[in-house]
VMD Tcl script that builds the backbone (N, CA, C; Angstrom):
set m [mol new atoms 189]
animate dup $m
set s [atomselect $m all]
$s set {name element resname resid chain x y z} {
  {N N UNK 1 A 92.382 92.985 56.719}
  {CA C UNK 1 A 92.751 91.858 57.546}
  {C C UNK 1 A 93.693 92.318 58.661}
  {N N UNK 2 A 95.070 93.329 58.285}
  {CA C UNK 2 A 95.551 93.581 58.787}
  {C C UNK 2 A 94.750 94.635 60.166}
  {N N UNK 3 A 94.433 95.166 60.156}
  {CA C UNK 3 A 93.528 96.034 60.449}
  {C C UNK 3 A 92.969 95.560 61.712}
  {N N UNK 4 A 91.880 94.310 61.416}
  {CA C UNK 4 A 90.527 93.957 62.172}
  {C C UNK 4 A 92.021 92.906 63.369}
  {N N UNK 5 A 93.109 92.320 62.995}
  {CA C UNK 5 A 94.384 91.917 63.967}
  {C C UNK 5 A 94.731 92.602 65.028}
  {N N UNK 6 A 95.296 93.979 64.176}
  {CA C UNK 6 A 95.533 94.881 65.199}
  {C C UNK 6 A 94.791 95.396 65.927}
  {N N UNK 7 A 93.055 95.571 65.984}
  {CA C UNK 7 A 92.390 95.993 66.873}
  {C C UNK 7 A 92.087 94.744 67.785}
  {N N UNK 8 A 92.126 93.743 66.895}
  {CA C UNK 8 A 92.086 92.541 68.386}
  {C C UNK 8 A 92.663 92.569 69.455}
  {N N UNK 9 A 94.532 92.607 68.847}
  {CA C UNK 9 A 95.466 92.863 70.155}
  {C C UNK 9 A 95.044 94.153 70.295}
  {N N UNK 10 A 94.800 95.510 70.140}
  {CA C UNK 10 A 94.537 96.255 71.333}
  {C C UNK 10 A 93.333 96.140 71.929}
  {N N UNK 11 A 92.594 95.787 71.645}
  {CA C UNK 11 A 91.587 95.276 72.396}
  {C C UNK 11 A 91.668 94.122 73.789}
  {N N UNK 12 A 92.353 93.290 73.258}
  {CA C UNK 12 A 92.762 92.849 74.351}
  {C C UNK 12 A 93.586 93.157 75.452}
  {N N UNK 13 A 94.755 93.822 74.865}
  {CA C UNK 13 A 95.456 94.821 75.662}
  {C C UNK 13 A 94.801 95.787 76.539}
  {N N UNK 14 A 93.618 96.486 75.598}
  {CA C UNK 14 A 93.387 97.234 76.716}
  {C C UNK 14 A 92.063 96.741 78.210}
  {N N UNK 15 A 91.710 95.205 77.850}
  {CA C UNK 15 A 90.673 94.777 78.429}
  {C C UNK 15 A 92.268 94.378 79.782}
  {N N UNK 16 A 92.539 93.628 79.595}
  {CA C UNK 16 A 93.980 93.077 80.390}
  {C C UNK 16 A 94.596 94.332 81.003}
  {N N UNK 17 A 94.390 95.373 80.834}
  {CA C UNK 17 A 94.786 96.633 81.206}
  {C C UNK 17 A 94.011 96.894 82.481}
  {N N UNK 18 A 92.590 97.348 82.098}
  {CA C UNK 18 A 91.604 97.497 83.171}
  {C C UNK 18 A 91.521 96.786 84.175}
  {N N UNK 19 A 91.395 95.219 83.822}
  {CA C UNK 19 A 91.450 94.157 84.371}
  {C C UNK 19 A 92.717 94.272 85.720}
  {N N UNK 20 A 93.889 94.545 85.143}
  {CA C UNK 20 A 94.723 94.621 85.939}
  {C C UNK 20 A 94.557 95.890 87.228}
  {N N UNK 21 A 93.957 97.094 86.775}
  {CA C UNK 21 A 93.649 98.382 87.188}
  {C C UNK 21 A 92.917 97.919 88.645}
  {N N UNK 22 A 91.344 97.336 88.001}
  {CA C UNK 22 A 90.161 96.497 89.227}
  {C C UNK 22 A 91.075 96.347 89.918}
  {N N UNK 23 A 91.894 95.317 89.580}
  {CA C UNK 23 A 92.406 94.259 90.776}
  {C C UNK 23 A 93.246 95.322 91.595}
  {N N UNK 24 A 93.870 95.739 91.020}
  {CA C UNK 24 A 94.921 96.722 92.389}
  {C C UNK 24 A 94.429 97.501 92.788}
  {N N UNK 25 A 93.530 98.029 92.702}
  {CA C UNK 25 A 92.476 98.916 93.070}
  {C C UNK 25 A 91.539 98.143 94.752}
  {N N UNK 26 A 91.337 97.123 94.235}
  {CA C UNK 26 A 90.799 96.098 94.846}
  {C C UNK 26 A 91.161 95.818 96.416}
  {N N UNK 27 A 92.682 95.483 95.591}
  {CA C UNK 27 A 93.556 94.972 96.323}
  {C C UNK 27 A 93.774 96.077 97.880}
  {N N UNK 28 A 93.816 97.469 97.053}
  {CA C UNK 28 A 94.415 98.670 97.866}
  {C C UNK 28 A 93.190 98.981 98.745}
  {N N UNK 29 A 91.722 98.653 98.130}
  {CA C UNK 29 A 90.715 98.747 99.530}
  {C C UNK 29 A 91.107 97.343 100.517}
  {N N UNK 30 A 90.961 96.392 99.843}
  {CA C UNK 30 A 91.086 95.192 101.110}
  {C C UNK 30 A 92.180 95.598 102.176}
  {N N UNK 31 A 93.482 96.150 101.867}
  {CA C UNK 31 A 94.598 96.482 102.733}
  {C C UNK 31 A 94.052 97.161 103.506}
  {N N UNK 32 A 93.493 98.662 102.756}
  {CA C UNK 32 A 93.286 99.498 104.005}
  {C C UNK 32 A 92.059 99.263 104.733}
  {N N UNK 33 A 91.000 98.192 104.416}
  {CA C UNK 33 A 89.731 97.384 105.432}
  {C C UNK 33 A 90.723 96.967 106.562}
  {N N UNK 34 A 91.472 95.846 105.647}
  {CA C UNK 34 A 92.119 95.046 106.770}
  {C C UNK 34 A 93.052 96.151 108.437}
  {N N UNK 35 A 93.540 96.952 107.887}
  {CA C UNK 35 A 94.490 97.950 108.618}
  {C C UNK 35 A 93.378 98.184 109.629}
  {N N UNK 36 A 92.587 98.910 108.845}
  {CA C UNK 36 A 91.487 99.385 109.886}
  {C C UNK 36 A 90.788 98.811 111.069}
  {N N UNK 37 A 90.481 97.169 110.664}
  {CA C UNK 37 A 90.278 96.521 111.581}
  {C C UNK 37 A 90.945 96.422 112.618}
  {N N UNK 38 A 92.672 96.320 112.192}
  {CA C UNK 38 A 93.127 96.138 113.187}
  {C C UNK 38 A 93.686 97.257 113.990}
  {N N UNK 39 A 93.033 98.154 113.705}
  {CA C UNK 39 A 93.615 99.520 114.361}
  {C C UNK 39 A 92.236 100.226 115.460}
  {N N UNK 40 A 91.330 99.416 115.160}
  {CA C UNK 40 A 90.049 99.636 115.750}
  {C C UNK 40 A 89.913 98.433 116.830}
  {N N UNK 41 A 90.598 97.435 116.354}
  {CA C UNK 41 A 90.845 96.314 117.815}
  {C C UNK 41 A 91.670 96.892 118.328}
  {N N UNK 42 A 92.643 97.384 118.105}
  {CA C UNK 42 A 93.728 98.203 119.167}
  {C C UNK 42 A 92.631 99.598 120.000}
  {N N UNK 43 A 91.837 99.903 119.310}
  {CA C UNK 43 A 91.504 100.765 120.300}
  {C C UNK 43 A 91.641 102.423 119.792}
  {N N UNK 44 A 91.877 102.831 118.374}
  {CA C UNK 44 A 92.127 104.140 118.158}
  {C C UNK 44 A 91.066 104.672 117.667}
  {N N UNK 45 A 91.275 105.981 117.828}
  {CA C UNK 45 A 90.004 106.271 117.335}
  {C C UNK 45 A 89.704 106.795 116.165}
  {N N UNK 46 A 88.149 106.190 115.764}
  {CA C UNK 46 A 87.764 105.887 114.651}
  {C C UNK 46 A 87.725 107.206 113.638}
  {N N UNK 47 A 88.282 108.455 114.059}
  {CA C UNK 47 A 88.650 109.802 112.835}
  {C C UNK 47 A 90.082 109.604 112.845}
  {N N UNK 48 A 91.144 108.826 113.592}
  {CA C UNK 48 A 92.510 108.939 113.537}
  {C C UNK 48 A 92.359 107.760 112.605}
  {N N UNK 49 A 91.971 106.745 112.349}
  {CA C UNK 49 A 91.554 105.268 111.897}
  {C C UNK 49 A 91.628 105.934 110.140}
  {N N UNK 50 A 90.236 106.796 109.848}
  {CA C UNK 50 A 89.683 107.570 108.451}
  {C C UNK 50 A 91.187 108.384 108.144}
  {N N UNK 51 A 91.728 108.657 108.824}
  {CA C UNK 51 A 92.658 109.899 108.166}
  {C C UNK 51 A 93.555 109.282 107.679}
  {N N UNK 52 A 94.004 108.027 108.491}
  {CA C UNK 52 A 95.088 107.141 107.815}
  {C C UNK 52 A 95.174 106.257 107.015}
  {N N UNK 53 A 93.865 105.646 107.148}
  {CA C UNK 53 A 93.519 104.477 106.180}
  {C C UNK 53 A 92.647 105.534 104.890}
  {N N UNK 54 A 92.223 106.865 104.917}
  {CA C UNK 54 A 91.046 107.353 103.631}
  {C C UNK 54 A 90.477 106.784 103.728}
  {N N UNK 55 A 89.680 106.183 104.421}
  {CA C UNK 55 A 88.256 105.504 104.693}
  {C C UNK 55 A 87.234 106.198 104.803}
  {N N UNK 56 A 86.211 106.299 104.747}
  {CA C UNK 56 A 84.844 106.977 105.385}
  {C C UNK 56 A 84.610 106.363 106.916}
  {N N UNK 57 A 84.067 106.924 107.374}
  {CA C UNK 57 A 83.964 107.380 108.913}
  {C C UNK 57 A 83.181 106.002 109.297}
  {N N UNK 58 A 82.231 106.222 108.518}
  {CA C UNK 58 A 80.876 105.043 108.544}
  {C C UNK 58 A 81.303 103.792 108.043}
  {N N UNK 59 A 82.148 103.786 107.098}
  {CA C UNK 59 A 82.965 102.565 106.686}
  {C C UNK 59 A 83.508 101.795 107.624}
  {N N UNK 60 A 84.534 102.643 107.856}
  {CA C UNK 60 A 85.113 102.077 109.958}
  {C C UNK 60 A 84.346 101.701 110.846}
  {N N UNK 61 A 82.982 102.393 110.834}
  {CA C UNK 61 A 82.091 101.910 112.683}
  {C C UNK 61 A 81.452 100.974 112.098}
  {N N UNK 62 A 81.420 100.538 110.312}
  {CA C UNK 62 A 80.781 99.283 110.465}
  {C C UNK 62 A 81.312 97.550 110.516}
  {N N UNK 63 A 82.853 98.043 110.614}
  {CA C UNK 63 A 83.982 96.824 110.563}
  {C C UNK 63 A 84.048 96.487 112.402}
}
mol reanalyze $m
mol bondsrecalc $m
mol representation Tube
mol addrep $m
């Protein structure tokens, strides 16, 4: 009994774990999309754009 408890909570723990992982993960592409956009309306260019944001090249010319 004890047993099949404790794998529940880590189980859940570790689903709430990942879960949390996605999201900031997530989070850290949308920032550097967003940056990019606006660094490509300013006008820079699109390998100075990749180096700063770690973007792919092709990622950028399609925003």
């Amino acid at each position: 009994m004890y047993d099949s408890s404790q794998k529940y909570k880590w189980d859940n723990q570790n689903t709430l774990n990942y879960a949390m992982t996605e999201g900031i993960e997530k989070g850290k592409l949308e920032e550097a999309l967003a940056i990019a956009r606006e660094l490509k309306k300013e006008g820079l260019a699109i390998e100075f754009i990749a180096k700063t944001t770690k973007l792919f090249v092709d990622v950028i010319e399609k925003l």
